[in-house]
Backbone bond lengths (Angstrom), bond angles and torsions (degrees), N, CA, C in turn:
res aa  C-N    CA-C-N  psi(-1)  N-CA   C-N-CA  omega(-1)  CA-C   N-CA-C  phi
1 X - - - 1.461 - - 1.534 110.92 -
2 X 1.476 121.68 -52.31 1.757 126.84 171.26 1.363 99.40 -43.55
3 X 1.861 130.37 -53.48 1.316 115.32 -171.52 1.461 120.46 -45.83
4 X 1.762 109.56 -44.22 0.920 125.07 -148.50 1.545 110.59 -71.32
5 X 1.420 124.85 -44.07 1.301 168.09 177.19 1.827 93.10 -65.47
6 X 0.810 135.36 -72.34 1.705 135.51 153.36 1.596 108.74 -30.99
7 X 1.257 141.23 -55.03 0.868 134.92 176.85 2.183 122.96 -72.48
8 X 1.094 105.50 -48.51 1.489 119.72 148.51 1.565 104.05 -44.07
9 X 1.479 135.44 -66.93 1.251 120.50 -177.46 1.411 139.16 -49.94
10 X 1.643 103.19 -29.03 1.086 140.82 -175.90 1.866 125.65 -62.08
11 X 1.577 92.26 93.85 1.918 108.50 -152.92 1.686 100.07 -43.81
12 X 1.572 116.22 -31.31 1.755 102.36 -156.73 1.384 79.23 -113.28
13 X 1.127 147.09 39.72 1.656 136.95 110.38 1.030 121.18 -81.65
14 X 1.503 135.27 -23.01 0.742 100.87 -176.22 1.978 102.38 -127.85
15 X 0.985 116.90 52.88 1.462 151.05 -177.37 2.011 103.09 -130.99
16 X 1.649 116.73 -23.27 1.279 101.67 146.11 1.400 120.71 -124.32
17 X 1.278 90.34 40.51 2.013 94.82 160.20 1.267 104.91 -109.99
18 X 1.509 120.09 -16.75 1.442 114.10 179.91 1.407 110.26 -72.81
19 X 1.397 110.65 -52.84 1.435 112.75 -176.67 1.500 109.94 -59.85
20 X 1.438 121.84 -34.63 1.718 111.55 177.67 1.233 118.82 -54.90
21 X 2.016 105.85 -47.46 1.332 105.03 168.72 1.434 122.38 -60.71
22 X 1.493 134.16 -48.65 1.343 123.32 145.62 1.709 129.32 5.56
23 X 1.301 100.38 -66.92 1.765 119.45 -177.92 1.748 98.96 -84.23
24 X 1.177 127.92 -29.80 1.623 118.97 169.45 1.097 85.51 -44.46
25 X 1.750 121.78 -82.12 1.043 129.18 -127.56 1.608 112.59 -67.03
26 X 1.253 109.05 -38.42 1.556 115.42 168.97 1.622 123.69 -75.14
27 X 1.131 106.65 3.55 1.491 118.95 165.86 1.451 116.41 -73.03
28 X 1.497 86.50 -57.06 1.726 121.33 -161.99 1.839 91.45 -46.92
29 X 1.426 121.00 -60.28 1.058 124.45 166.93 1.383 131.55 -1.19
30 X 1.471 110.69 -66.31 1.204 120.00 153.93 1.450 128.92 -62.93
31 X 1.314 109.46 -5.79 1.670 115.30 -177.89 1.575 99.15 -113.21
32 X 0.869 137.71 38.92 1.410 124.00 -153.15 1.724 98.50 -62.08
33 X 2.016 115.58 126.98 1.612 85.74 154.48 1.902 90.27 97.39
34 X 1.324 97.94 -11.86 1.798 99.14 176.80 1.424 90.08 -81.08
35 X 1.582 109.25 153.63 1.361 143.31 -174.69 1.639 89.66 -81.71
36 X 1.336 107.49 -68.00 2.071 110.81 -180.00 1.614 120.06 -40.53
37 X 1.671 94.45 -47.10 1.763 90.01 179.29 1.139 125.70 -75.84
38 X 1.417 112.02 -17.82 1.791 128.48 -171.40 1.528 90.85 -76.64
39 X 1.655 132.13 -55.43 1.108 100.23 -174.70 1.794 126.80 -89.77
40 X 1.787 105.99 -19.14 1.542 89.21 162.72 1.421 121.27 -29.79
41 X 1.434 112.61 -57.36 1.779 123.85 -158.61 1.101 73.50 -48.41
42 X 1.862 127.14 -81.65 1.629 134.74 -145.69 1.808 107.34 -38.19
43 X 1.837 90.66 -29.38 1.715 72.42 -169.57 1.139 130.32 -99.65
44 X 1.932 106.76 7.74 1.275 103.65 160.97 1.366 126.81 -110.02
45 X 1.108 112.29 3.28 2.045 123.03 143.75 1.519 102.60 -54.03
46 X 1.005 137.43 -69.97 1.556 141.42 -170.99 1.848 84.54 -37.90
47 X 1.324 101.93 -62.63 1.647 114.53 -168.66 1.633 111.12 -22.84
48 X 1.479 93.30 -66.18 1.393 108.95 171.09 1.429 140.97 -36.51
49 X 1.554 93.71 -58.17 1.382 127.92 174.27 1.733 98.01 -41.21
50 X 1.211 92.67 -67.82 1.869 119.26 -164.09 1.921 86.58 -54.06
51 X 1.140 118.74 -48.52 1.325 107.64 173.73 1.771 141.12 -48.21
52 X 1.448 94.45 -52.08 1.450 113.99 173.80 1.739 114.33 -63.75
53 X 1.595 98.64 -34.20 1.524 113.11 -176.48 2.044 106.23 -67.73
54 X 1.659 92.74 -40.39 1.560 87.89 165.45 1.634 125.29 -85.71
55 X 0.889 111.12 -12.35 1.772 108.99 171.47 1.760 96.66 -72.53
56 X 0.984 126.25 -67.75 1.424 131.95 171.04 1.991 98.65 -27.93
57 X 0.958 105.46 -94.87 1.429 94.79 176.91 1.531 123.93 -25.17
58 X 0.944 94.93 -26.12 1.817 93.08 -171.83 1.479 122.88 -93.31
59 X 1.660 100.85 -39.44 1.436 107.90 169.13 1.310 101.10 -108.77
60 X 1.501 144.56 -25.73 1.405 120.57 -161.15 1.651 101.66 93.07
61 X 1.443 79.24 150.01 1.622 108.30 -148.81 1.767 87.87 -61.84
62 X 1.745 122.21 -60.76 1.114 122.59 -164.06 1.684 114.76 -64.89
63 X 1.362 116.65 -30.93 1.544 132.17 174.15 1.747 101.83 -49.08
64 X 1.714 102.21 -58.60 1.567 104.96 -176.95 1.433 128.93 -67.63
65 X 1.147 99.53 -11.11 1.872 109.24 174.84 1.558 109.87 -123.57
66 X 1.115 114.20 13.01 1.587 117.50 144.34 1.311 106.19 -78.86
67 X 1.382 143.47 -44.74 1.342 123.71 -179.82 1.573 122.93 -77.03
68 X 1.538 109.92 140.52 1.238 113.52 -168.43 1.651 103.77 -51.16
69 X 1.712 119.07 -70.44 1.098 101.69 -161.74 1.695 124.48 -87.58
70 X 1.341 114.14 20.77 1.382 123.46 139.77 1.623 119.35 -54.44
71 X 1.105 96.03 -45.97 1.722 97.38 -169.76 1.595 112.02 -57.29
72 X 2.169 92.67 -48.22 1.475 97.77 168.27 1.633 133.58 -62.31
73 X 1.195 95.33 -37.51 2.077 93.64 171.06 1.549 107.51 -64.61
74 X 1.254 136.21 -18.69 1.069 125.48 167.96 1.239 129.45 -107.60
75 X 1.618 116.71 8.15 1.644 98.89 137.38 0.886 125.70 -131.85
76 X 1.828 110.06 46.09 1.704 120.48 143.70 1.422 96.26 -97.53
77 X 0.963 156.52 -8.41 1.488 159.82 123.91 0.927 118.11 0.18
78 X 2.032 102.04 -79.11 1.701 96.15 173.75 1.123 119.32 -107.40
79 X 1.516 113.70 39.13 1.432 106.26 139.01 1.486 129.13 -91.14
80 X 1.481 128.49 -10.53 0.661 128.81 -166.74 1.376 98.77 -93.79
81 X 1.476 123.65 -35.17 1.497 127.52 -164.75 1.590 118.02 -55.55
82 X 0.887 130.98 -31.14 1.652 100.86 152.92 1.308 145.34 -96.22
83 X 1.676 100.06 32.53 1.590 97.91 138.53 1.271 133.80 -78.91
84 X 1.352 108.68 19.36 1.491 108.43 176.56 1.194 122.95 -102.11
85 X 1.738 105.02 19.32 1.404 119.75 166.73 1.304 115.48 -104.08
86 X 1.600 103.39 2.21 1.442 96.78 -170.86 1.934 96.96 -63.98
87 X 1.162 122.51 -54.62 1.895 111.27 -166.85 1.458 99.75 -52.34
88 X 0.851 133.01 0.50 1.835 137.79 -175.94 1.886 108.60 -90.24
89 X 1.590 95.87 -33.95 1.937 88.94 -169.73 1.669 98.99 -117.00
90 X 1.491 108.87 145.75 1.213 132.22 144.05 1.003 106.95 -13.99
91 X 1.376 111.52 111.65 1.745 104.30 168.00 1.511 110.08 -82.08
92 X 1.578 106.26 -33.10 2.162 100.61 172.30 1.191 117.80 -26.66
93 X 1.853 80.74 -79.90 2.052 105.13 -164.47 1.327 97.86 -50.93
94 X 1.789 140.24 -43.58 1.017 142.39 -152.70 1.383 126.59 -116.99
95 X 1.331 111.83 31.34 1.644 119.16 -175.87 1.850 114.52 -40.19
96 X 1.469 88.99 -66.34 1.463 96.06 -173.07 1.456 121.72 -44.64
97 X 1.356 115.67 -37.67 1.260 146.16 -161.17 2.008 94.63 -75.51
98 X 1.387 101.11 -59.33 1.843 89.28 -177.76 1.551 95.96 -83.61
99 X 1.155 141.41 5.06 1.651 112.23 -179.97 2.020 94.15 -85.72
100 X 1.256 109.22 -27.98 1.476 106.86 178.60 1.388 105.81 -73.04
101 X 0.792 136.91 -31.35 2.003 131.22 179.99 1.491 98.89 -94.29
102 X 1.161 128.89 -18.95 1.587 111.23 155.89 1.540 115.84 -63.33
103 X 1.245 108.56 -47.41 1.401 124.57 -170.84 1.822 91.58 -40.96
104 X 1.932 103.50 -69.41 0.961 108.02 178.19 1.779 132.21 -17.93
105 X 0.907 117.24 -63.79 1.228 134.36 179.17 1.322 134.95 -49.60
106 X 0.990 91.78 0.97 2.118 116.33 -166.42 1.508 99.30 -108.73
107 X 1.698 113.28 -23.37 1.788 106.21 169.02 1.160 97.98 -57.62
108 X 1.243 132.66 -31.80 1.952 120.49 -150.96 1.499 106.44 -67.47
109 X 1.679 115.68 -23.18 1.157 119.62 178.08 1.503 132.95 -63.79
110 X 1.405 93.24 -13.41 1.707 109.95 -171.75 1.580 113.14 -85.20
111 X 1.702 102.08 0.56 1.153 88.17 176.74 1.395 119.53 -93.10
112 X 1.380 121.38 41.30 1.370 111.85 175.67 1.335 108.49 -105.02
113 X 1.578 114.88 1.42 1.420 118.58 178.64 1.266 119.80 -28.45
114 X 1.934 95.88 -57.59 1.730 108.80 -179.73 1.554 128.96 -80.29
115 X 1.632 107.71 18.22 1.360 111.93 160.50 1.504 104.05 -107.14
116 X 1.056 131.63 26.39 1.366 139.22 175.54 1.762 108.26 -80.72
117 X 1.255 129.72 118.49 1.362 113.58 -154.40 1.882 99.79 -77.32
118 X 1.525 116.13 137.99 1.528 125.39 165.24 1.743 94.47 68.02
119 X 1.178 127.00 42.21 1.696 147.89 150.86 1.335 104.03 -26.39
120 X 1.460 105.15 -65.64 1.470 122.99 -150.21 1.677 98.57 -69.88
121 X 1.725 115.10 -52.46 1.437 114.96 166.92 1.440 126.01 -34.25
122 X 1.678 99.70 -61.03 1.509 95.68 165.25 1.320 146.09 -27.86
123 X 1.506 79.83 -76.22 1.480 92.60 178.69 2.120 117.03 -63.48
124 X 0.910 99.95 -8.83 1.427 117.86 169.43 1.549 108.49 -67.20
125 X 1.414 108.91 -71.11 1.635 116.49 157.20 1.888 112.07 -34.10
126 X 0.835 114.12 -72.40 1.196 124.93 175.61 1.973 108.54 -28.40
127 X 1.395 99.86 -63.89 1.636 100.31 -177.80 1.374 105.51 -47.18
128 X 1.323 98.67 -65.92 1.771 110.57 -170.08 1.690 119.66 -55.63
129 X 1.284 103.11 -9.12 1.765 108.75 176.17 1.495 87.91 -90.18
130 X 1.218 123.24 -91.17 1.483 117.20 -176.29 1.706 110.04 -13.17
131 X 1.025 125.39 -75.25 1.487 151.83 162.78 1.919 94.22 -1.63
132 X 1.119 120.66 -80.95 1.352 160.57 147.76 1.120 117.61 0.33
133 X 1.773 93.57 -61.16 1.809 105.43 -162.05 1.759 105.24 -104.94
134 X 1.154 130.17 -21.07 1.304 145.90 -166.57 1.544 98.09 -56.99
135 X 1.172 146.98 15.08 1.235 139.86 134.28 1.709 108.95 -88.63
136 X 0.886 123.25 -15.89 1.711 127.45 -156.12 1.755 72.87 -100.54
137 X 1.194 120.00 -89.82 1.568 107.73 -168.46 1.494 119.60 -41.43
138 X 1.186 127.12 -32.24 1.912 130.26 152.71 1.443 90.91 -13.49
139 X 1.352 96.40 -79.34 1.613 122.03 -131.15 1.700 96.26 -61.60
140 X 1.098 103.54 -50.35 1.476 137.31 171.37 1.550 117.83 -23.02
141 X 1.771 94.30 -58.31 1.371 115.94 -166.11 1.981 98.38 -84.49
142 X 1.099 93.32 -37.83 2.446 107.09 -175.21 1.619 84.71 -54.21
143 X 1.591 106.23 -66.65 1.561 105.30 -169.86 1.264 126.99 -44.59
144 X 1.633 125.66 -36.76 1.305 130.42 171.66 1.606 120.19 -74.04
145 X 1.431 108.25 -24.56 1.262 119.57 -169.55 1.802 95.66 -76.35
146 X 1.278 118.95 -44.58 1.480 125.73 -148.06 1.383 78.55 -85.28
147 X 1.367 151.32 -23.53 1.441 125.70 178.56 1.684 128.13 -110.31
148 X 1.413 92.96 -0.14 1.609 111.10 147.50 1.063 101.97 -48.71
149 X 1.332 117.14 -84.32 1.408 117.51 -142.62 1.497 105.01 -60.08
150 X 1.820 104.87 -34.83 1.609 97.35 -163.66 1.869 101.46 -75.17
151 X 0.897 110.96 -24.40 1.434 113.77 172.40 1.685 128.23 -49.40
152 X 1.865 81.98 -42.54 1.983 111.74 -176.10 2.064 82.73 -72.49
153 X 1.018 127.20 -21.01 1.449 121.51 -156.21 1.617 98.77 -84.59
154 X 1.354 99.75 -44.76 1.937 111.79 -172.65 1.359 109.17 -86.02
155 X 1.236 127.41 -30.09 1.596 125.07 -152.90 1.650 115.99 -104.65
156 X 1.676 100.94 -30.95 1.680 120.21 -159.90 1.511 98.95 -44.95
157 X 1.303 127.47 -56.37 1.231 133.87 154.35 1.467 143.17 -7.59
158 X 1.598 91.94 -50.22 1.299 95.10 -157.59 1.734 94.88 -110.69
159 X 1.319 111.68 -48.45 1.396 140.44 171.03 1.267 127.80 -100.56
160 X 1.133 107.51 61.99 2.149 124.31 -161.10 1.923 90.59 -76.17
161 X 1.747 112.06 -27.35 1.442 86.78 -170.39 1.847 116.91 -92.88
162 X 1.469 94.25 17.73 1.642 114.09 -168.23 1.682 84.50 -116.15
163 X 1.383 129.59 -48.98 1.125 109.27 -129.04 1.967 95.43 -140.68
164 X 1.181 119.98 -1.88 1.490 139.99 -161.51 1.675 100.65 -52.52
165 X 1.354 142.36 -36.51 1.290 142.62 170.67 1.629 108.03 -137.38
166 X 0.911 121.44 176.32 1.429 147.39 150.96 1.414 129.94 -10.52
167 X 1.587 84.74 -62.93 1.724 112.23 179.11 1.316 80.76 -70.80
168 X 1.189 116.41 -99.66 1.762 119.52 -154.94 1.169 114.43 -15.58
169 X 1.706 100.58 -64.62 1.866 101.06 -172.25 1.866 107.16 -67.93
170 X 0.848 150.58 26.64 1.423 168.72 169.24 1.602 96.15 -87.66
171 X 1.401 90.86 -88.60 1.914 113.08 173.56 1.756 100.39 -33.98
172 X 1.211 135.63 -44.88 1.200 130.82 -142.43 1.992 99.40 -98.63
173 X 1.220 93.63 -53.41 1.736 95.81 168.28 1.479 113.91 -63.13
174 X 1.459 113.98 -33.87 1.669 94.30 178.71 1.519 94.59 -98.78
175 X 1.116 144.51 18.11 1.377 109.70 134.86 1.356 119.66 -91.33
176 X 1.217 138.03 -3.08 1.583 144.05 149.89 1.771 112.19 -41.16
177 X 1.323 78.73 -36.75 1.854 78.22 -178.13 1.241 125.18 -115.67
178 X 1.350 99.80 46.71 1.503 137.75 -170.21 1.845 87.95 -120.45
179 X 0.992 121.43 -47.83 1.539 139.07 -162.81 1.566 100.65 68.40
180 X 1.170 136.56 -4.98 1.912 116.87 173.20 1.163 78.60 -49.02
181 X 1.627 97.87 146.97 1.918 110.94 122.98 1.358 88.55 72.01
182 X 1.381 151.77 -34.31 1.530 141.67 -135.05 1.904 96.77 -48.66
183 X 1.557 109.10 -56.04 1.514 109.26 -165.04 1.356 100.89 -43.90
184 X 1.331 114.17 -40.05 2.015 101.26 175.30 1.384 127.79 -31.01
185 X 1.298 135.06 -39.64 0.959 129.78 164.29 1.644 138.72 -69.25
186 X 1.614 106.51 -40.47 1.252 106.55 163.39 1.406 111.04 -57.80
187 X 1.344 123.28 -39.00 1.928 108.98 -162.10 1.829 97.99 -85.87
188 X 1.425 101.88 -11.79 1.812 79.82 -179.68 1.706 107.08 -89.00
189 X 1.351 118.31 -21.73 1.296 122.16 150.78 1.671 123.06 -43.22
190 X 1.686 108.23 -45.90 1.548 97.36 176.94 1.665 119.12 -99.13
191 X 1.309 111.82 14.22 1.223 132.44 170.06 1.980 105.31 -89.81
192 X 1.782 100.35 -29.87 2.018 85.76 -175.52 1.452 80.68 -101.06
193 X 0.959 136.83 -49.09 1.741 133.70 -156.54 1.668 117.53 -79.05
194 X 1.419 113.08 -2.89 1.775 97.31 -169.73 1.446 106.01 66.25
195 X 1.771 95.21 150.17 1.538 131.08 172.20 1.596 118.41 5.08
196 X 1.663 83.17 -83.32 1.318 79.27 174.85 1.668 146.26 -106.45
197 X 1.935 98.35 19.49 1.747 105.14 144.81 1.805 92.36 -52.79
198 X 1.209 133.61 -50.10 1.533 112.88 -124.00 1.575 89.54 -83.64
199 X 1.901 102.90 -42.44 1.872 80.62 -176.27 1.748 103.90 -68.09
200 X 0.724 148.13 -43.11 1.594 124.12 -154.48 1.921 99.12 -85.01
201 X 1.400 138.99 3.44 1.059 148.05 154.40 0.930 96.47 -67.41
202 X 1.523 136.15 -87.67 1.506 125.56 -150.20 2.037 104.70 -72.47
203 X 1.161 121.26 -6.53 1.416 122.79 171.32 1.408 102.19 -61.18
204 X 1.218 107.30 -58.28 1.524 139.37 176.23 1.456 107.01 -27.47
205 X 1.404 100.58 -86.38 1.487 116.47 -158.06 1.836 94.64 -68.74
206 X 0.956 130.65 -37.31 1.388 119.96 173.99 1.464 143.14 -65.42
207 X 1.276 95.84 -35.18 1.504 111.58 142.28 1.407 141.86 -54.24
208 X 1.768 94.07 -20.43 1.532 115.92 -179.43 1.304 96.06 -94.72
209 X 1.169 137.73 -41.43 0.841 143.39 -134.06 2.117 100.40 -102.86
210 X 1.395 95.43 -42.49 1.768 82.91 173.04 1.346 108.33 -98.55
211 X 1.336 127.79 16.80 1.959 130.22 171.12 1.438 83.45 -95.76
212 X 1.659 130.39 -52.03 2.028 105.46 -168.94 1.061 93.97 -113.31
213 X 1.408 154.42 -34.40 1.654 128.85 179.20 1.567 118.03 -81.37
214 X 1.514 120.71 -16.73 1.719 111.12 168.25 1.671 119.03 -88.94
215 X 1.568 90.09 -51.06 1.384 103.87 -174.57 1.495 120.64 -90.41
216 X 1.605 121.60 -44.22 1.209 123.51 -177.03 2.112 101.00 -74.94
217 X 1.092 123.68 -29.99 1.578 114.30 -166.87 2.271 89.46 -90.70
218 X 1.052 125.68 -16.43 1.264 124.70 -175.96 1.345 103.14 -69.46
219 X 0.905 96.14 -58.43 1.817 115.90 -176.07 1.449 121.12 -59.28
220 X 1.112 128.47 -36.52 1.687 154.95 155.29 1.710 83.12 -54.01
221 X 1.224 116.61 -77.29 1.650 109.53 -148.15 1.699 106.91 -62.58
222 X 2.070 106.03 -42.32 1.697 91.46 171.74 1.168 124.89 -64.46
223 X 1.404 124.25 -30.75 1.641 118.43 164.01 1.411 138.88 -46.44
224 X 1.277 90.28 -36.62 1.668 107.02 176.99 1.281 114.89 -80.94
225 X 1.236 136.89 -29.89 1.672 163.74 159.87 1.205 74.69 -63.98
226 X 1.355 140.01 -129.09 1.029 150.02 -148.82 1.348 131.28 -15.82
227 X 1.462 125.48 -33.42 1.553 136.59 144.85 1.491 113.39 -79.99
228 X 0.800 114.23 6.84 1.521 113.63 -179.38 1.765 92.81 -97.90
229 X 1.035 100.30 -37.59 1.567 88.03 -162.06 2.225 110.27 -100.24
230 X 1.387 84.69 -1.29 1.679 103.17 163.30 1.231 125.55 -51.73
231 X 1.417 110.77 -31.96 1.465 98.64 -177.37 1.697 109.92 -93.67
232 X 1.277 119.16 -8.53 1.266 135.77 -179.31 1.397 98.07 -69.19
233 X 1.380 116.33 -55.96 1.753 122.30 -172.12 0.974 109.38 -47.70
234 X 1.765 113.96 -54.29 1.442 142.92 -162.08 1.530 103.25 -34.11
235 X 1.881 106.54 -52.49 1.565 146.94 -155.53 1.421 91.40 -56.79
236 X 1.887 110.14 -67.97 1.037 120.96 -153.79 1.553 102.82 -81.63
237 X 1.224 137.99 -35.84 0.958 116.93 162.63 1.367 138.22 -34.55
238 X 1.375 121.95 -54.78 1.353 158.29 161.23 1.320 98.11 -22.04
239 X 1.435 106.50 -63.26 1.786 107.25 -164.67 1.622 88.92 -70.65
240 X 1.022 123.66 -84.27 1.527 130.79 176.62 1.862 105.86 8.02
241 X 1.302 92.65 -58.61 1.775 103.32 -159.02 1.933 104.61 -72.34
242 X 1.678 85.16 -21.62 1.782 96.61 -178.32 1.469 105.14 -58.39
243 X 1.749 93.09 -49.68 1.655 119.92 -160.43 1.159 102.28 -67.23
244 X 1.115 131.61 -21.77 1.822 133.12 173.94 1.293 109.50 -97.08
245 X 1.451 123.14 -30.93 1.534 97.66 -174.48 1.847 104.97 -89.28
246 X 1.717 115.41 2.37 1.552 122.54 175.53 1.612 86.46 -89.15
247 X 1.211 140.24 -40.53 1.861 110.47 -164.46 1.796 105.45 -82.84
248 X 1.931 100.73 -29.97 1.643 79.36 162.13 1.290 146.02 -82.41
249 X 1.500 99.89 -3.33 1.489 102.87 169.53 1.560 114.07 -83.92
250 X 1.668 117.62 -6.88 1.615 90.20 -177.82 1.560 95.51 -109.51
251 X 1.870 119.02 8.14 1.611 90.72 166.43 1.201 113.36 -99.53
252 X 1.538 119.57 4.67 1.872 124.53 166.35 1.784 85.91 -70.98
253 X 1.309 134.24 -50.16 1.256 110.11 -171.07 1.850 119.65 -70.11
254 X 0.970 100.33 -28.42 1.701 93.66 175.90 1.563 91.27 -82.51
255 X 0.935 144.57 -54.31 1.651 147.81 -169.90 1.184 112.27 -82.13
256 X 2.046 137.64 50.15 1.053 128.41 -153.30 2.068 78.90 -79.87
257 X 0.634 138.10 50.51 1.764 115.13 175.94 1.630 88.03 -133.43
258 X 1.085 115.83 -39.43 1.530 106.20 -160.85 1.915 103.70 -76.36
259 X 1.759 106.02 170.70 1.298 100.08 -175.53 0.989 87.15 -114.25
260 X 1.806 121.31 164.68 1.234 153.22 -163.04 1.976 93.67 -63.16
């Protein structure tokens, strides 16, 4: 039983049971509704299960949910766990019902996040950029909002399937500042509106388009990069300042006469 429980504990077993289940699952695809793939998946959820049940044994219930990403493998766990009813139901009477517990089953994959090497750093970086930038995305978010609407104000008219409410024209400027495709909208504007919708549309949208898709999404992304990679500097600085105040302390020691 200790072997067994050692082996279940064991991160690069079970870091390649994820990925096998991974390839079940993208197999299965092509099988949709196979009896074989329904229970591989089933049998490496059980897998899991049988896993978490031995970490628990080993450290105890409170040991295993003190760690962060314990907590997380077990509730992509049970989210995934009732797809293991899918070989149990009718797929006829019950289509809708197994395409959602298939769906299910595809969280289990996320747990390889935490074999991702220095995760925890990241995502550390990650807080502290958000942290950082959360006035820049404000500003970010007022700016997109204030030309929705004025957009929803000029266009609804002309371009109801770009621009017909709020929501839409929202959807429609931030995908402008996405830059795909953006010219799509000005020319289907001068395609419903005539001449001159199209020149003061494409004046329009281009102007919109390099104030939030060149300049306003650039600026968001170096900021966010830019605290992201702050605490790294922070690091290297640190050593740096070590590394200088260790070479001046050993040429005050060969040089006890000279001053700092």
């Amino acid at each position: 039983m200790e072997k067994l429980i050692s082996v279940l504990c064991n991160e690069r077993f079970i870091l390649v049971a994820i990925m096998l289940n991974t390839v079940v699952m993208f197999l299965g695809g092509f099988w949709q509704g196979e009896l074989w793939s329904e229970l591989a998946d089933a049998s490496f959820t059980m897998l899991f299960l049988f896993e978490a049940a031995a970490k628990v044994s080993r450290n105890g219930w409170r040991a295993y949910w003190r760690n962060g990403w314990n907590r997380f493998d077990f509730v992509v766990l049970m989210i995934a766990l009732p797809s293991l009813a899918t070989p149990f139901i009718d797929q006829v009477e019950a289509g809708n019902t197994i395409l959602s517990l298939r769906a299910l089953r595809l969280f289990k994959s996320f747990r390889v996040l935490h074999f991702v090497p220095n995760i925890g750093k990241l995502l550390n970086g990650i807080k502290m950029a958000c942290r950082a930038s959360v006035l820049v995305f404000v500003a970010f978010v007022v700016f997109l909002a204030v030309f929705s609407i004025l957009s929803f104000s000029i266009f609804a008219g002309v371009a109801p399937e770009f621009f017909g409410n709020p929501g839409l024209s929202l959807y429609s400027v931030f995908r402008l500042f996405t830059v795909e495709g953006w010219y799509e909208i000005p020319d289907a504007i001068a395609t419903n509106g005539g001449a001159l919708w199209g020149v003061f549309a494409r004046v329009y949208f281009s102007l919109l388009m390099f104030m939030g898709g060149i300049i306003g999404m650039s600026l968001v992304n170096s900021i966010f990069v830019d605290a992201m990679a702050g605490d790294n500097n922070d690091e290297v600085l640190s050593r740096l300042k070590g590394i200088e105040d260790q070479i001046r302390r050993l040429t005050k020691e060969r040089n006890p006469g000279e001053d700092d």
